[in-house]
C-alpha positions as CSV (number, residue, x, y, z in Angstrom):
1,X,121.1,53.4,145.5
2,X,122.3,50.3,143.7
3,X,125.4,50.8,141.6
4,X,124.8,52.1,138.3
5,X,125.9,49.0,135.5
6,X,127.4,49.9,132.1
7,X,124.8,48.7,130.5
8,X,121.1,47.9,130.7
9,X,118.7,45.9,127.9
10,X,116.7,49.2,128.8
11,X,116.4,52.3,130.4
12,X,112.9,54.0,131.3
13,X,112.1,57.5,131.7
14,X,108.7,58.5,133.9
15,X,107.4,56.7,136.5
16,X,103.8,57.0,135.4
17,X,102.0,54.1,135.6
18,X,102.6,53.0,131.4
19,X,106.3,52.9,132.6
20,X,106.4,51.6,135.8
21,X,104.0,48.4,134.2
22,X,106.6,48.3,131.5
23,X,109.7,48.2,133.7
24,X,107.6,45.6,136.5
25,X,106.7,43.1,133.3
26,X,110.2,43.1,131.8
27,X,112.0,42.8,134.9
28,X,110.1,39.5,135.1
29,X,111.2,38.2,132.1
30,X,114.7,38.7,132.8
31,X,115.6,42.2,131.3
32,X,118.4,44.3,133.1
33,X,116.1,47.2,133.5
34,X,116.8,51.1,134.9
35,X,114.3,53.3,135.8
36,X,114.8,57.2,136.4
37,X,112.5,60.2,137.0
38,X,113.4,63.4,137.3
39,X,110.7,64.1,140.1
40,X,111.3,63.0,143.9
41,X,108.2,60.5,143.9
42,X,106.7,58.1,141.8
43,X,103.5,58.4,139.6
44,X,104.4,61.3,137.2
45,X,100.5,62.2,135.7
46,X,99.2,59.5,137.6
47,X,100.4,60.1,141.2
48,X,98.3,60.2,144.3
49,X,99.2,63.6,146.5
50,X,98.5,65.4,149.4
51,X,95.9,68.2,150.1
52,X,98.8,70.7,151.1
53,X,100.5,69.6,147.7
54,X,97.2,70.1,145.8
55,X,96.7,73.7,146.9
56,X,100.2,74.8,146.4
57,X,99.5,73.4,142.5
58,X,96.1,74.4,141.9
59,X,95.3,77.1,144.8
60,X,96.7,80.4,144.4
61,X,97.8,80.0,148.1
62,X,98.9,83.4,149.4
63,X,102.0,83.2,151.2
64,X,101.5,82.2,154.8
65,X,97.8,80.8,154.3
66,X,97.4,77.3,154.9
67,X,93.9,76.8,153.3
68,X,94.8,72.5,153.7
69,X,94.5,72.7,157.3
70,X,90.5,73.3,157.7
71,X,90.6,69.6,156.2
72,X,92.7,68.0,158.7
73,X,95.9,66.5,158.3
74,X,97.3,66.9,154.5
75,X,99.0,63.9,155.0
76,X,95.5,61.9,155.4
77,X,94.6,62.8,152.0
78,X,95.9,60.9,148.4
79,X,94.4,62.5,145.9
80,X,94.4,61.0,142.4
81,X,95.9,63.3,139.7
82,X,94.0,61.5,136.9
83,X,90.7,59.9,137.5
84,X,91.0,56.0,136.7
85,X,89.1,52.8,137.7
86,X,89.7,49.1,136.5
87,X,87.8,47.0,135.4
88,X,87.6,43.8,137.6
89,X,87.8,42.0,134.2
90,X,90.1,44.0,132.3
91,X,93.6,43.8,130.9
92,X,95.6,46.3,133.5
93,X,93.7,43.8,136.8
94,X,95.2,40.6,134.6
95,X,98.6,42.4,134.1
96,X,98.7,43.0,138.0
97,X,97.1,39.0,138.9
98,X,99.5,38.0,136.1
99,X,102.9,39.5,137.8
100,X,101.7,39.1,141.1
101,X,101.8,42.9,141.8
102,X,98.2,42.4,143.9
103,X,100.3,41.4,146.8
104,X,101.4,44.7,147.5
105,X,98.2,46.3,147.3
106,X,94.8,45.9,148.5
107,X,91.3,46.7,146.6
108,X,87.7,48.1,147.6
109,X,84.8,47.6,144.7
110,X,83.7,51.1,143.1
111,X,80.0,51.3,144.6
112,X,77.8,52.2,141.6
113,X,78.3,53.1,137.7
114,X,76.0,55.6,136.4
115,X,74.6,57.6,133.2
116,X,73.0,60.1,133.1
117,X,70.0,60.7,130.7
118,X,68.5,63.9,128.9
119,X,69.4,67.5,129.4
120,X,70.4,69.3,132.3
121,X,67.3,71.0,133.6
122,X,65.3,67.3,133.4
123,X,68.2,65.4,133.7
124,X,68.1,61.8,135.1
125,X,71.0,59.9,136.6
126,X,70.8,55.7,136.7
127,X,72.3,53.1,137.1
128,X,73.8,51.4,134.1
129,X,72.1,48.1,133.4
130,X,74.6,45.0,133.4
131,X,72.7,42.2,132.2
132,X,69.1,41.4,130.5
133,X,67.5,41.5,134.3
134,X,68.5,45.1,134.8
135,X,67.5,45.9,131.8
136,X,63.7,44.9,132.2
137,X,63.9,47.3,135.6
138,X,65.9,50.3,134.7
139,X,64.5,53.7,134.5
140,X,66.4,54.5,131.6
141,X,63.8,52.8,129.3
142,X,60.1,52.0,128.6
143,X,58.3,49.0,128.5
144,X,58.8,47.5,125.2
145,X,62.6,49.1,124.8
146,X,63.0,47.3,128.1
147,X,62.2,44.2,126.2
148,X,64.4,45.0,122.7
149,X,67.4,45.9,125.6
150,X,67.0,42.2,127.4
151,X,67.3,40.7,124.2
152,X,70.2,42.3,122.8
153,X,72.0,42.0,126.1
154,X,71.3,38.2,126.0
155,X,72.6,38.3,122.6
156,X,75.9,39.6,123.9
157,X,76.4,37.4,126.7
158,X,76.0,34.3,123.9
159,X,78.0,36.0,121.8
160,X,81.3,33.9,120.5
161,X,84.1,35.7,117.9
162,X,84.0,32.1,116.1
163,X,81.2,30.6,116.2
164,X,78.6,32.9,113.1
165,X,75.9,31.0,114.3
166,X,76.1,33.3,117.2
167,X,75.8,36.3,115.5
168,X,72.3,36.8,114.8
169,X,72.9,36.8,111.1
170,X,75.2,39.7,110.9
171,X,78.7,39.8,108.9
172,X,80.8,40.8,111.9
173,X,84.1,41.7,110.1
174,X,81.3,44.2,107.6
175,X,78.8,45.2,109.8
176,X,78.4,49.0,111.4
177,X,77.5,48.9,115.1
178,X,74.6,50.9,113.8
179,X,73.5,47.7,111.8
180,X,73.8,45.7,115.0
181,X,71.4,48.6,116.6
182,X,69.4,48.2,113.8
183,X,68.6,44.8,114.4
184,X,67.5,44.9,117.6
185,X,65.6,48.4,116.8
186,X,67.0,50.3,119.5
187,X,66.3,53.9,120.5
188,X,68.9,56.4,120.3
189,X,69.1,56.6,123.9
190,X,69.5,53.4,124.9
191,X,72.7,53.3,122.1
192,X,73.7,56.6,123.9
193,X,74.5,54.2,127.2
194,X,75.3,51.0,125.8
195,X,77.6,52.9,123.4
196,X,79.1,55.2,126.3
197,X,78.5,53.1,129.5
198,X,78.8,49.8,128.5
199,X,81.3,49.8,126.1
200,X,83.4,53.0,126.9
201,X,83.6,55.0,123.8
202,X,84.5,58.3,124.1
203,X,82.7,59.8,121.2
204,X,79.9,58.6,118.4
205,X,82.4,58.0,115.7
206,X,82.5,54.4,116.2
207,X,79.2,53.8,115.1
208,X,79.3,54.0,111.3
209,X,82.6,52.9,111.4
210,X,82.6,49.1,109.6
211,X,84.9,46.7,111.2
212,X,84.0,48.3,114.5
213,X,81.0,45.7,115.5
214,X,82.7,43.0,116.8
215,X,85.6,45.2,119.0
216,X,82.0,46.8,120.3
217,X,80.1,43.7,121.5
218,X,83.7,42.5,123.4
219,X,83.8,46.0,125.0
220,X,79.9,45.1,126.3
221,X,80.8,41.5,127.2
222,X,83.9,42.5,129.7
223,X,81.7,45.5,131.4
224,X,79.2,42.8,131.8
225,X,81.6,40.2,132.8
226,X,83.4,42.7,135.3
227,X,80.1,43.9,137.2
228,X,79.1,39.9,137.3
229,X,82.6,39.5,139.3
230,X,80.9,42.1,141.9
231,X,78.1,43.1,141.6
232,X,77.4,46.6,142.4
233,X,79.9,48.1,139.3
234,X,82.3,46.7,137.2
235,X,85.2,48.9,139.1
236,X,87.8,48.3,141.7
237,X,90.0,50.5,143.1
238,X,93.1,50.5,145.1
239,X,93.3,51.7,148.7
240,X,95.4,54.7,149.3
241,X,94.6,56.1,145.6
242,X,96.0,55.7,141.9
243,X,99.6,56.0,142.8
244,X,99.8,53.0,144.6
245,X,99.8,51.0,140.9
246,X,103.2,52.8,140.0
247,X,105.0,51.9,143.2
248,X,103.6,48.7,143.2
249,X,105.2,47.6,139.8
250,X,108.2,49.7,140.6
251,X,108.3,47.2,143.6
252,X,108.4,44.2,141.7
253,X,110.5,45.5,139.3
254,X,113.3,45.9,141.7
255,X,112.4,42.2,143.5
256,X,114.0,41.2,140.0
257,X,116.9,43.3,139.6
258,X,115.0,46.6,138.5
259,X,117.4,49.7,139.5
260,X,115.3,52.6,140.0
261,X,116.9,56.6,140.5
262,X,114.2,59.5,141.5
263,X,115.3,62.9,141.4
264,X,117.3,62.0,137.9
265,X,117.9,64.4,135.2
266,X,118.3,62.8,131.8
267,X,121.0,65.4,130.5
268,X,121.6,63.7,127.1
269,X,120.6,60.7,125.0
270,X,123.7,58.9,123.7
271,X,123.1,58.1,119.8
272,X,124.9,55.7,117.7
273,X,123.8,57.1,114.3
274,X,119.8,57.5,114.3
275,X,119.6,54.8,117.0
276,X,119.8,55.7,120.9
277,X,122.5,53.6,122.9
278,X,122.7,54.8,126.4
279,X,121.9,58.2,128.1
280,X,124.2,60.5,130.3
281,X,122.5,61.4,133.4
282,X,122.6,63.3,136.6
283,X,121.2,62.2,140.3
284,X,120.6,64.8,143.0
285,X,120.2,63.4,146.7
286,X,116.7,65.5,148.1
287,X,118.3,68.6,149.4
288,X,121.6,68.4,148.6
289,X,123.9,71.2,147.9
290,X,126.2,70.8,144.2
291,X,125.8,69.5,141.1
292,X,125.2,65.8,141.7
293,X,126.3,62.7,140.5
294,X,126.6,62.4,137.1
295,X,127.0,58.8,135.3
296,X,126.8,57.5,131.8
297,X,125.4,54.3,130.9
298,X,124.4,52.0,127.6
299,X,121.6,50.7,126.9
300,X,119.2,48.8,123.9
301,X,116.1,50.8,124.2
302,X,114.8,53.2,125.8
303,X,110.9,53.7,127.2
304,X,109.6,57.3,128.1
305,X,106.8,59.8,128.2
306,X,106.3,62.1,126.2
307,X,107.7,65.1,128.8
308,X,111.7,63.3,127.7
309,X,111.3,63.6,123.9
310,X,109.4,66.8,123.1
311,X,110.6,66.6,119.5
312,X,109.5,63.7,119.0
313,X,105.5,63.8,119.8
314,X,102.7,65.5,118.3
315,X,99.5,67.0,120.4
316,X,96.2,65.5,119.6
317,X,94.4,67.3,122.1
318,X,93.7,69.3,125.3
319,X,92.5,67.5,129.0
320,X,89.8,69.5,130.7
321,X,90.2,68.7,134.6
322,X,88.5,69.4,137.6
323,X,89.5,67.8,141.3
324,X,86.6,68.8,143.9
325,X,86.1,68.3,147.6
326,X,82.7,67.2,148.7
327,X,81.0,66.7,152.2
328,X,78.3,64.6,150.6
329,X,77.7,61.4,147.8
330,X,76.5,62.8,144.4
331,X,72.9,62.7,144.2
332,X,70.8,60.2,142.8
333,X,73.3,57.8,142.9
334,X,71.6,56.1,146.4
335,X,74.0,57.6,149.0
336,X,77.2,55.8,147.5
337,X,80.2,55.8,148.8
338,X,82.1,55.9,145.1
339,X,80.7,56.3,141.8
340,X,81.3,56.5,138.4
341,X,79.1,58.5,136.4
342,X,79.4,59.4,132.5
343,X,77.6,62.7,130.9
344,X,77.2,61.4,127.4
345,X,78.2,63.8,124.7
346,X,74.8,63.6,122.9
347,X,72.9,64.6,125.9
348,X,74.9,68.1,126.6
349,X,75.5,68.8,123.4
350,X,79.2,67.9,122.7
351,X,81.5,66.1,121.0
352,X,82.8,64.4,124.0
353,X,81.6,62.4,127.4
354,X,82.1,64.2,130.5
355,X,83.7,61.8,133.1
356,X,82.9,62.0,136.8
357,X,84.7,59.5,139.3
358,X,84.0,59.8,143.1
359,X,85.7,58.2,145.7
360,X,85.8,58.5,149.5
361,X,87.3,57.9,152.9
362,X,86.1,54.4,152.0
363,X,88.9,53.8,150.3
364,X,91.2,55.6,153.1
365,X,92.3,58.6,150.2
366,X,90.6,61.2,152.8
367,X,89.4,61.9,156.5
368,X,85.7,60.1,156.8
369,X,82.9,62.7,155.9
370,X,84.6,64.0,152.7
371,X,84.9,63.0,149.1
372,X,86.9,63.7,146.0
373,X,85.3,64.2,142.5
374,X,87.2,64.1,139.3
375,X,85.6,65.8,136.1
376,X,87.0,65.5,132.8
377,X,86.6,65.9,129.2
378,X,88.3,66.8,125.8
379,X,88.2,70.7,125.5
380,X,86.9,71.4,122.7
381,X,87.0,75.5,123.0
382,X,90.1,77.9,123.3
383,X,88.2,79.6,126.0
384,X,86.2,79.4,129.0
385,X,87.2,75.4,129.7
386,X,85.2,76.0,133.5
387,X,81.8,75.8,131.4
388,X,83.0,72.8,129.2
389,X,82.7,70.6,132.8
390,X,79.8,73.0,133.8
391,X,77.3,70.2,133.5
392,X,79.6,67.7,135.7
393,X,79.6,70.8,138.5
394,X,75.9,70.7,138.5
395,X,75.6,67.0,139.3
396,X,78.1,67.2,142.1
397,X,75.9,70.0,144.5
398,X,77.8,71.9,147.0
399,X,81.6,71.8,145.9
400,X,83.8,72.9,149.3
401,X,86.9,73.9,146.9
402,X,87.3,73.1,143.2
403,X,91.1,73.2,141.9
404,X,91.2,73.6,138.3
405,X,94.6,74.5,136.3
406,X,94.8,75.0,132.6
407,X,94.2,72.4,129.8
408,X,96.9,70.0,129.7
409,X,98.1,68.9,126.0
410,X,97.5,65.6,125.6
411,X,100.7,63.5,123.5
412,X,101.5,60.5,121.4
413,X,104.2,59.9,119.3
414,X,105.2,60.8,116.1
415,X,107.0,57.3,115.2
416,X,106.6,53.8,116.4
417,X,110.2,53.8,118.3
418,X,111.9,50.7,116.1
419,X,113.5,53.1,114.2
420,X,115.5,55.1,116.6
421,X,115.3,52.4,119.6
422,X,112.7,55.3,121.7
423,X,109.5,54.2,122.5
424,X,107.0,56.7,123.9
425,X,103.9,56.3,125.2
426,X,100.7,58.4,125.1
427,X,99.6,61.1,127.5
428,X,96.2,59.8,129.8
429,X,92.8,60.4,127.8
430,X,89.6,61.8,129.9
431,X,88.2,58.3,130.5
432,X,87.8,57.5,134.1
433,X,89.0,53.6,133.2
434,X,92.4,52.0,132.9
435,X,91.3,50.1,129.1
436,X,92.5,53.0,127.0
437,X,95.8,53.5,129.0
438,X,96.5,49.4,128.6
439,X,95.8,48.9,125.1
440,X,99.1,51.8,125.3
441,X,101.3,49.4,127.1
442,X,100.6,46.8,125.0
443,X,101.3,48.6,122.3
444,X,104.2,49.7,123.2
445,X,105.3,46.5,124.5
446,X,104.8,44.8,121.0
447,X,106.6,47.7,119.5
448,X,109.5,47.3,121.3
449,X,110.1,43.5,122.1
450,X,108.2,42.6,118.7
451,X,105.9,39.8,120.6
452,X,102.6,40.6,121.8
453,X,102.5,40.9,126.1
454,X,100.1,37.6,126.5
455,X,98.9,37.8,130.6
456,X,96.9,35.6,132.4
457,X,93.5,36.7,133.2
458,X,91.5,36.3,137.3
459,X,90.7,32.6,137.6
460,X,86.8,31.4,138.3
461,X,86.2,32.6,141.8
462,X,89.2,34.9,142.0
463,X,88.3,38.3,144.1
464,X,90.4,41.3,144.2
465,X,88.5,43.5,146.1
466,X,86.4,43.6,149.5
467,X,82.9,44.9,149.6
């Protein structure tokens, strides 16, 4: 362990990935930076863990059963406790090119992204159509909405924020996205997956909501500009799961000075007035008899999730979650390895998507022959949350074991941290992408440094990921 300083420009608390970005992109700029987490690993929410550490959380494991070991070793298993892809375009993959974090990990491509279409008993599942050519041969239309969805997709890849003559007559900055479906007379369906698939929303509100338009079409333009960079889906994926993204930035944070203490209690926040100057602390070595190593140190700011500052976030909202083990691909989905594939609200009756992700030994988180499916959504019941993912269950077939705890509260803070010198981030939504979680750390970064966090996006040509 390095020696503790008197005084850091900032402390952070958590080592979810929000954080650990966070701590890797001011360490880069120079900032005196220390990191604690009161677990003994690093990923908080977002970690990647083993199968014995997955049915000791979620299994009712009797004592002295060792359910793990029908599925070989637990330690050839790193299962995702959130379900997250990136985009090959998006902000979190420029944030990792831009540090160069992407030399401590390696990337696979996400096989396929998928809707599905209708109700359950004549359900279809496709694949989501990335540009005008798809378009004229998905399933998921007729003939002549084939044609009305080729030309509004061609009007989105022509599409330029400054340049009106590009906007097929609409007043972007007035306009409803329902105007902009409007004038291309599409069906409700085909708004359901552009809307949900294309450009990630999570419910229908955006719609009707003016303003929205133009954010919409730039959502469309970097799913389409993402599955361009690969072909086969927009998503990439690191090898070895999720929690390789923490330890990643935690790596480069400490390649520029970053201290970081696991298995840290934060036993007080130091205050000068309303304003946080430094925290007392305690660090316990892993299995260590006493009462630790207690230290004090100053600091200008502080970063956390929300777990540190109870008091000071509100709920907005309850996670639905599901983690399954699968001997086979999901169906309709042509034997692939990985998938995402997004229940639309509409189509199920809800208020919110359900999310499935599915990865595989593929990308070496389990033994070959198995897979791992991640179902989420917003609960929007006080009881009987199994049945809120129920239609998710029956689009995965034959689940070999399903671990499913309680809803988990979703957080985000109650202030904007410049205030009291504590910024907090936000809990993870349901999506099964990484856009919603970086528009957090960006947020947070212009909160707390009062610039915004400007990164450099893949060059022409630039790959990631192997087939």
């Amino acid at each position: 362990m390095d020696e503790i300083a008197p005084e850091y420009d900032v402390v952070v608390l958590g080592t979810g990935l929000t954080e650990c970005v966070l701590s890797g992109v001011l360490s880069v700029k120079g900032q005196k930076v220390l990191h604690i987490d009161r677990n003994d690993h690093y990923g908080g929410e977002a970690a990647s863990v083993n199968l014995e550490y997955l049915f000791k959380k979620y299994g009712n494991v009797a004592k002295g059963e060792e359910p793990w070991k029908k599925y070989g070793r637990a330690n050839d298993w790193n299962i995702d406790l959130v379900p997250k892809l990136l985009m090959s375009n998006g902000e979190l993959t420029n944030i990792l090119v831009s540090t160069d974090v992407t030399r401590y990990l390696e990337f696979k491509q996400i096989a396929g992204s998928y809707v599905q279409q209708g109700k359950q008993s004549s359900a279809t599942v496709a694949k989501v159509p990335s540009d005008a050519g798809e378009a004229l041969r998905s399933p998921l239309m007729g003939l002549f909405e084939k044609r009305r969805a080729k030309k509004f997709l061609e009007w989105v890849g022509a599409f330029k924020d400054d340049d009106p003559a590009t906007h097929a007559g609409l007043d972007m900055n007035q306009v409803t996205m329902k105007d902009v479906y409007d004038k291309f007379g599409l069906e409700a369906t085909t708004r359901d997956f552009i809307g949900h698939s294309m450009a990630l929303y999570q419910t229908d509100s955006y719609i009707n909501e003016k303003g929205t338009a133009q954010d919409a079409v730039g959502r469309i333009r970097l799913y389409v500009n993402s599955m361009a960079r690969y072909g086969k889906s927009p998503y990439i994926y690191p090898l070895y799961g999720l929690g390789e993204l923490p330890q990643g930035f935690a790596r480069l944070s400490a390649i520029y000075g970053g201290t970081y203490m696991l298995n840290t209690d934060v036993d007080e926040v130091l205050y000068d007035g309303s304003k946080a100057i430094g925290i007392k602390a305690t660090m316990k070595e892993r299995g260590e008899e006493g009462d630790g190593m207690k230290f004090e140190t100053k600091c200008k700011k502080i970063i956390a999730d929300p777990s540190y500052f109870q008091n000071k976030v509100q709920v907005t909202g309850y996670l639905v979650k599901a983690i399954c083990i699968l001997t086979h691909p999901l169906a309709s989905t042509d034997n692939s390895d990985s998938v995402q594939l997004i229940i639309p609200q509409s189509q199920i009756g809800r208020k919110h998507d359900i999310y499935i992700t599915l990865v595989s030994s593929h990308h070496n988180i389990c033994p070959a022959g198995y897979y791992v499916a991640i179902l989420s959504t917003i609960a929007e019941s006080n009881a009987n949350h199994h049945l809120e993912l129920e239609p998710g269950f029956q689009r995965l077939g034959k689940i070999e074991e399903k671990f499913m705890g309680p809803p988990i509260a979703l957080y985000e803070p109650l202030e904007s941290g410049i205030n009291d010198n504590i910024f907090i981030s936000k809990s993870y939504d349901a999506t099964s992408h990484f856009e919603t979680t970086t528009d957090d750390i960006k947020n947070i970064y212009m909160r707390a440094e009062g610039t915004e966090l400007k990164v450099e996006g893949l060059r022409e040509g630039q790959q990631l990921a192997e087939d």
